[in-house]
Biopython code that builds the backbone (N, CA, C, O; Angstrom):
import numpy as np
from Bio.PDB.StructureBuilder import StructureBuilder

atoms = [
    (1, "UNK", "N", (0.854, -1.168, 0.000)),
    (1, "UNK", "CA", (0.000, 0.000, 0.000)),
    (1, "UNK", "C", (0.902, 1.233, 0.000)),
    (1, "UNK", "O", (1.744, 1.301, 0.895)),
    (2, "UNK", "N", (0.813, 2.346, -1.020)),
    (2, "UNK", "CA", (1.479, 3.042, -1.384)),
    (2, "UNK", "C", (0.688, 4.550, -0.751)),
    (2, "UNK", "O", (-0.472, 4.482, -0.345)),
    (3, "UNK", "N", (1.161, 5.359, -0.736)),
    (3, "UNK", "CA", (0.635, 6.836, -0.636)),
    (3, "UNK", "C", (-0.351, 7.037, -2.278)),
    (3, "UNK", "O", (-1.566, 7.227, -2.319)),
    (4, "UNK", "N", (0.132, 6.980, -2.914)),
    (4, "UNK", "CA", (-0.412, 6.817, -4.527)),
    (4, "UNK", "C", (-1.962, 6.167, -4.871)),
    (4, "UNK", "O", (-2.943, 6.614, -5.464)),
    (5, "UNK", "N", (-1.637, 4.793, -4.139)),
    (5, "UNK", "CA", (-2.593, 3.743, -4.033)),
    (5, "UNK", "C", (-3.694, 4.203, -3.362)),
    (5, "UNK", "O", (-4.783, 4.313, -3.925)),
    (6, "UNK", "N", (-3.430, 4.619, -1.658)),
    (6, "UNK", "CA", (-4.300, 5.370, -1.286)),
    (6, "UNK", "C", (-5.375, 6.568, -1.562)),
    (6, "UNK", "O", (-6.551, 6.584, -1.199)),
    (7, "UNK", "N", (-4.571, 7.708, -2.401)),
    (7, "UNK", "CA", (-4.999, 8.601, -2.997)),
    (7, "UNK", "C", (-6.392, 8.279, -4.199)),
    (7, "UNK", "O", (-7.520, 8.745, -4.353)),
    (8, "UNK", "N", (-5.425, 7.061, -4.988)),
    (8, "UNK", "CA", (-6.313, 6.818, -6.171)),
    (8, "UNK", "C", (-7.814, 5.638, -5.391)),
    (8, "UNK", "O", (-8.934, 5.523, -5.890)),
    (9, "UNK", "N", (-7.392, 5.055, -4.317)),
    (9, "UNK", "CA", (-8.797, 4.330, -3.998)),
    (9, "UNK", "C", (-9.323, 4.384, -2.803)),
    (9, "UNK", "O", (-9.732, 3.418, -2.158)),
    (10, "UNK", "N", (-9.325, 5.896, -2.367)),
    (10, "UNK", "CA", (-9.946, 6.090, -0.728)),
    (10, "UNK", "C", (-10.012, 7.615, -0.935)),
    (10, "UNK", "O", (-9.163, 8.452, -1.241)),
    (11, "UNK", "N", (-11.379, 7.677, -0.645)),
    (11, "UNK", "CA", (-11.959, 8.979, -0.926)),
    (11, "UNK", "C", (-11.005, 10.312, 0.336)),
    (11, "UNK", "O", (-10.369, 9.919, 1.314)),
    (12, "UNK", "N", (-11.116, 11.445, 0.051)),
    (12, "UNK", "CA", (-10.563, 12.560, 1.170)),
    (12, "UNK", "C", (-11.306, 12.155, 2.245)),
    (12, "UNK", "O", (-10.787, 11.520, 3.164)),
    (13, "UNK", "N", (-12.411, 12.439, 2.231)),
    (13, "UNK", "CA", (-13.303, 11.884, 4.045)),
    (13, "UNK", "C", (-12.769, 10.672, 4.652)),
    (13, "UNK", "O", (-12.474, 10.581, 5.844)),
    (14, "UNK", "N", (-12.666, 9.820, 3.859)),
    (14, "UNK", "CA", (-12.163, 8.508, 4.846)),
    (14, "UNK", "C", (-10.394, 8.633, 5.017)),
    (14, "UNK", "O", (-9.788, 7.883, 5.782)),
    (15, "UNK", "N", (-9.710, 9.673, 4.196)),
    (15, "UNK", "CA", (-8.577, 9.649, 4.646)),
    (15, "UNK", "C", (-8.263, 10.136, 5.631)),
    (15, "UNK", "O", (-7.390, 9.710, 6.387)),
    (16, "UNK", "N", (-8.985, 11.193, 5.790)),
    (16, "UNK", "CA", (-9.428, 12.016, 7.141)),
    (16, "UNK", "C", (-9.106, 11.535, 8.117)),
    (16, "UNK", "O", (-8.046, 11.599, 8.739)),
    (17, "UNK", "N", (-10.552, 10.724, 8.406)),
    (17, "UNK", "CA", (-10.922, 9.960, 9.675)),
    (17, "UNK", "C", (-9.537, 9.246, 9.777)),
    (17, "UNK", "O", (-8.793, 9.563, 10.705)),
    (18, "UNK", "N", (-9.168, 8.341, 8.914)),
    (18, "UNK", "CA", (-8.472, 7.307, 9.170)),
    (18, "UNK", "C", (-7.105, 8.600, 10.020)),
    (18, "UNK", "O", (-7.209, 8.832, 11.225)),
    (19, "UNK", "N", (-6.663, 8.862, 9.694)),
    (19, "UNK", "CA", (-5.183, 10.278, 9.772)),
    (19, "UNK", "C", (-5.963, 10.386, 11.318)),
    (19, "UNK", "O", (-5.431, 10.114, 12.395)),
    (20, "UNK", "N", (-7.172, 10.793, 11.135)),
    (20, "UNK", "CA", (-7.647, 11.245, 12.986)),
    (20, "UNK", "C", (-7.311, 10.390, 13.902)),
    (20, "UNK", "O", (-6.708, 10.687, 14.933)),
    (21, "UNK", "N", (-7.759, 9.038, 13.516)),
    (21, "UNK", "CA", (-7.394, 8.033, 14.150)),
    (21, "UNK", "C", (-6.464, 7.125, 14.739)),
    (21, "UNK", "O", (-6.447, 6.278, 15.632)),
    (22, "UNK", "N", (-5.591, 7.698, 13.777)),
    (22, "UNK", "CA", (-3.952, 7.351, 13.926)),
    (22, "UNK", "C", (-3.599, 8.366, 15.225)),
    (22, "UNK", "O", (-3.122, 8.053, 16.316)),
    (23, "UNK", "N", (-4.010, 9.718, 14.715)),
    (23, "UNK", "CA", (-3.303, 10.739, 15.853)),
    (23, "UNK", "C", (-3.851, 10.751, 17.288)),
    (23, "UNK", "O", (-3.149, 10.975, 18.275)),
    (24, "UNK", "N", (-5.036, 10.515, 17.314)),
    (24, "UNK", "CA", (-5.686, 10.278, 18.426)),
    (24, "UNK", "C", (-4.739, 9.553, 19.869)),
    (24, "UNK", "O", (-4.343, 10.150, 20.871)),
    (25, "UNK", "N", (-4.659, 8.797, 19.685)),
    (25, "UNK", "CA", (-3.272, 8.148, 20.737)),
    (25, "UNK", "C", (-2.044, 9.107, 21.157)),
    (25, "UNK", "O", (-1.478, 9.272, 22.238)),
    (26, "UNK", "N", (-1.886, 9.583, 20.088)),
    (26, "UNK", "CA", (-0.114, 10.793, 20.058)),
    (26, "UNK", "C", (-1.066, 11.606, 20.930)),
    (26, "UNK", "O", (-0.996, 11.665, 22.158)),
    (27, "UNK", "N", (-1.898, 12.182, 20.217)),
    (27, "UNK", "CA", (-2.241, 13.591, 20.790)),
    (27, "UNK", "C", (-2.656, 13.279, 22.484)),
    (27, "UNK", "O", (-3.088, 14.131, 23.260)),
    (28, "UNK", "N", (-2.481, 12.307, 22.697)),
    (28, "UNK", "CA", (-3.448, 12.321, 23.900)),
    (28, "UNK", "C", (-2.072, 11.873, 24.750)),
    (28, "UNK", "O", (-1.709, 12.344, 25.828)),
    (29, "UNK", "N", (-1.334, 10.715, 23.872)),
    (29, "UNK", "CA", (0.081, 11.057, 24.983)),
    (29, "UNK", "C", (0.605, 12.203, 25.209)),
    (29, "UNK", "O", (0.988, 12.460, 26.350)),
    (30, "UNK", "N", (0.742, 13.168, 24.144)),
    (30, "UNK", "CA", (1.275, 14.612, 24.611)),
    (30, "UNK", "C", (0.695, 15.386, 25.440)),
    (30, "UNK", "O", (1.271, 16.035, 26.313)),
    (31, "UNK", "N", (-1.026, 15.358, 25.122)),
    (31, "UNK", "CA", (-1.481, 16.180, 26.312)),
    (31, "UNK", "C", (-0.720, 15.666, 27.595)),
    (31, "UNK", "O", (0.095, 16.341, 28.223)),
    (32, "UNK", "N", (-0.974, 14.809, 27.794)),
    (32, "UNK", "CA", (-0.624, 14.003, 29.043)),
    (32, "UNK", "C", (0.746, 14.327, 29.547)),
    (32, "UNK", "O", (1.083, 14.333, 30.731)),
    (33, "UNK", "N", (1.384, 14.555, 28.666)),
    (33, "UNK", "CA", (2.862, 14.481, 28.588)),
    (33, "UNK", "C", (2.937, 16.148, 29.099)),
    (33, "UNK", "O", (3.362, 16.594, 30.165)),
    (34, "UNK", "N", (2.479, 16.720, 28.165)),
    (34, "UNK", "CA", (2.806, 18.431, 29.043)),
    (34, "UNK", "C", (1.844, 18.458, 30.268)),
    (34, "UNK", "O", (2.325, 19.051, 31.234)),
    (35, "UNK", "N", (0.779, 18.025, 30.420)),
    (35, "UNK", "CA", (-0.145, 18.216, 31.911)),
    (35, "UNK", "C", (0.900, 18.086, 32.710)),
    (35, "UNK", "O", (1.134, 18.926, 33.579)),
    (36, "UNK", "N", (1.878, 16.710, 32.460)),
    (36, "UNK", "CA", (2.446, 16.591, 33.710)),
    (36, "UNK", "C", (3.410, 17.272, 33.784)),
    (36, "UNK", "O", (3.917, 17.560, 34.868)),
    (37, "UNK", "N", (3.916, 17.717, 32.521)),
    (37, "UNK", "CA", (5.065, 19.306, 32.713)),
    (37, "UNK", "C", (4.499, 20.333, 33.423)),
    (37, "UNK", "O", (5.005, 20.713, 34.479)),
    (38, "UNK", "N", (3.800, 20.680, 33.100)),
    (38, "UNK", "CA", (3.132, 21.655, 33.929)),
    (38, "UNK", "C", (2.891, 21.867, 35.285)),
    (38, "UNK", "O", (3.297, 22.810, 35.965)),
    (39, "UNK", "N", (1.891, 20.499, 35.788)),
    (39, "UNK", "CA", (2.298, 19.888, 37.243)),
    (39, "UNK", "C", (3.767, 20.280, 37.971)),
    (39, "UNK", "O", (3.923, 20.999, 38.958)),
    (40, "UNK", "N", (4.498, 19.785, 37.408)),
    (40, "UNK", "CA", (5.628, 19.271, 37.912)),
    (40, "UNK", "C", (6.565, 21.055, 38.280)),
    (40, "UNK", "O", (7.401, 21.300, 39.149)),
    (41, "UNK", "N", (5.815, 22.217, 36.942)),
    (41, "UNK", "CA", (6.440, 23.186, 37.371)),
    (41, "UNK", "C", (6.180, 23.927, 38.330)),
    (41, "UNK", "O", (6.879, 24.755, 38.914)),
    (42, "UNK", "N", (4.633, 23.446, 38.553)),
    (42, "UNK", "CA", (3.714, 24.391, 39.237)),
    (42, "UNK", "C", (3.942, 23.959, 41.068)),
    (42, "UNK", "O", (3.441, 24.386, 42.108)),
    (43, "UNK", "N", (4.900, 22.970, 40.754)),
    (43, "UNK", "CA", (5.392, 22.128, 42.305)),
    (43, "UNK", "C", (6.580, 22.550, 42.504)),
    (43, "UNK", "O", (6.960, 22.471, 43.672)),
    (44, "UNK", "N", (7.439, 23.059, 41.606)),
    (44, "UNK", "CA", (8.648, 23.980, 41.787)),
    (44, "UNK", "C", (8.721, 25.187, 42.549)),
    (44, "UNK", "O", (7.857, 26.064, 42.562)),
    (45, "UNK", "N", (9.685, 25.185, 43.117)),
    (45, "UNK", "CA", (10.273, 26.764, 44.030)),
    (45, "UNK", "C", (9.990, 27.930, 43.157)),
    (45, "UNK", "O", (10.072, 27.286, 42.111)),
    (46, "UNK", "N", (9.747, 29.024, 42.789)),
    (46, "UNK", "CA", (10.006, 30.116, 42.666)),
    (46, "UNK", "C", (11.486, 30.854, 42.665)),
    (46, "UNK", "O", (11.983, 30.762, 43.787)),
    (47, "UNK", "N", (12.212, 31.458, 41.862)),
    (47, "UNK", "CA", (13.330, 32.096, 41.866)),
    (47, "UNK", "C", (13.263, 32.480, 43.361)),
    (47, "UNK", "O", (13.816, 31.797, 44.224)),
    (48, "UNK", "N", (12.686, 33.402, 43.584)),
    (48, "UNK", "CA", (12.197, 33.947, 45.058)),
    (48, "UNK", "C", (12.453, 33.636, 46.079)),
    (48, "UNK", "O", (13.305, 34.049, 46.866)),
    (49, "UNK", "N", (11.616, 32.761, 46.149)),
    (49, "UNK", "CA", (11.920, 31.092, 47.205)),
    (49, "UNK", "C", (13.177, 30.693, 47.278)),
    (49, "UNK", "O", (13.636, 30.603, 48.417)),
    (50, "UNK", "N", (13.863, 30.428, 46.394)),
    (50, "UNK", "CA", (15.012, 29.598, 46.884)),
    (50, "UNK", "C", (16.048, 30.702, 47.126)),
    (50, "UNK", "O", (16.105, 31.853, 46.692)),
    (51, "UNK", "N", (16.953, 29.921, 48.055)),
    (51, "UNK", "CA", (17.712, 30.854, 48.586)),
    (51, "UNK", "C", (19.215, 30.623, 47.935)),
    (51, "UNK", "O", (19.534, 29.435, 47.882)),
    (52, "UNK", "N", (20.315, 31.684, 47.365)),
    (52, "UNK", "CA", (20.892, 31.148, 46.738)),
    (52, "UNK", "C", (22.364, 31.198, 48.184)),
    (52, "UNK", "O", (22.270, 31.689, 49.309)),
    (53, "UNK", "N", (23.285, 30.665, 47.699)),
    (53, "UNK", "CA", (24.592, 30.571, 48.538)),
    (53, "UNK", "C", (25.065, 31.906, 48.628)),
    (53, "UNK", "O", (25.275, 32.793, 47.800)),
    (54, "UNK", "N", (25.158, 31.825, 49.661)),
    (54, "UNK", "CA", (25.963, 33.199, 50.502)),
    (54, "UNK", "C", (27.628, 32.956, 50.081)),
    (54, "UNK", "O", (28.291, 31.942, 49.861)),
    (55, "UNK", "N", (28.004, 34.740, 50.093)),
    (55, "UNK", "CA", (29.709, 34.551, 49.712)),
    (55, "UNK", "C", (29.982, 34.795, 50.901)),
    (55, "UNK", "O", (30.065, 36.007, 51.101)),
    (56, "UNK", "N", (30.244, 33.871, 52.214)),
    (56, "UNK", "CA", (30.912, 34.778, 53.176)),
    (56, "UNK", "C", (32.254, 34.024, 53.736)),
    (56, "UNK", "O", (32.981, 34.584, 54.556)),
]
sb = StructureBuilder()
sb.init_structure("model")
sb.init_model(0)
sb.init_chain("A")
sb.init_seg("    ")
for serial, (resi, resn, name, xyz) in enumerate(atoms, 1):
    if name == "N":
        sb.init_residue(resn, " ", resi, " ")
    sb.init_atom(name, np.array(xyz, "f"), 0.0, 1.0, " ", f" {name:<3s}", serial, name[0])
structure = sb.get_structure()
């Protein structure tokens, strides 16, 4: 099954769906994937907060 093949015997709508369907999984690991970036920053110190080393 070729890109070619496809084109010439599968209408645009069903290429669609099918392309949606594929991404569906990715897209949903990435959400997932930045939620927990996000999380993870929003559990971080603040510049502020942390205290840096004293020169003394």
């Amino acid at each position: 099954m070729t890109k070619d093949w496809l084109i010439d015997n599968v209408d645009m709508f069903t290429l669609v769906e099918f392309a949606q369907f594929v991404m569906e999984p990715v897209t949903a690991r990435l959400k997932a994937m930045q939620e927990t970036k996000e999380g993870t920053e929003k559990n971080l110190p603040s510049p502020s907060e942390t205290s840096s080393p004293s020169s003394e």
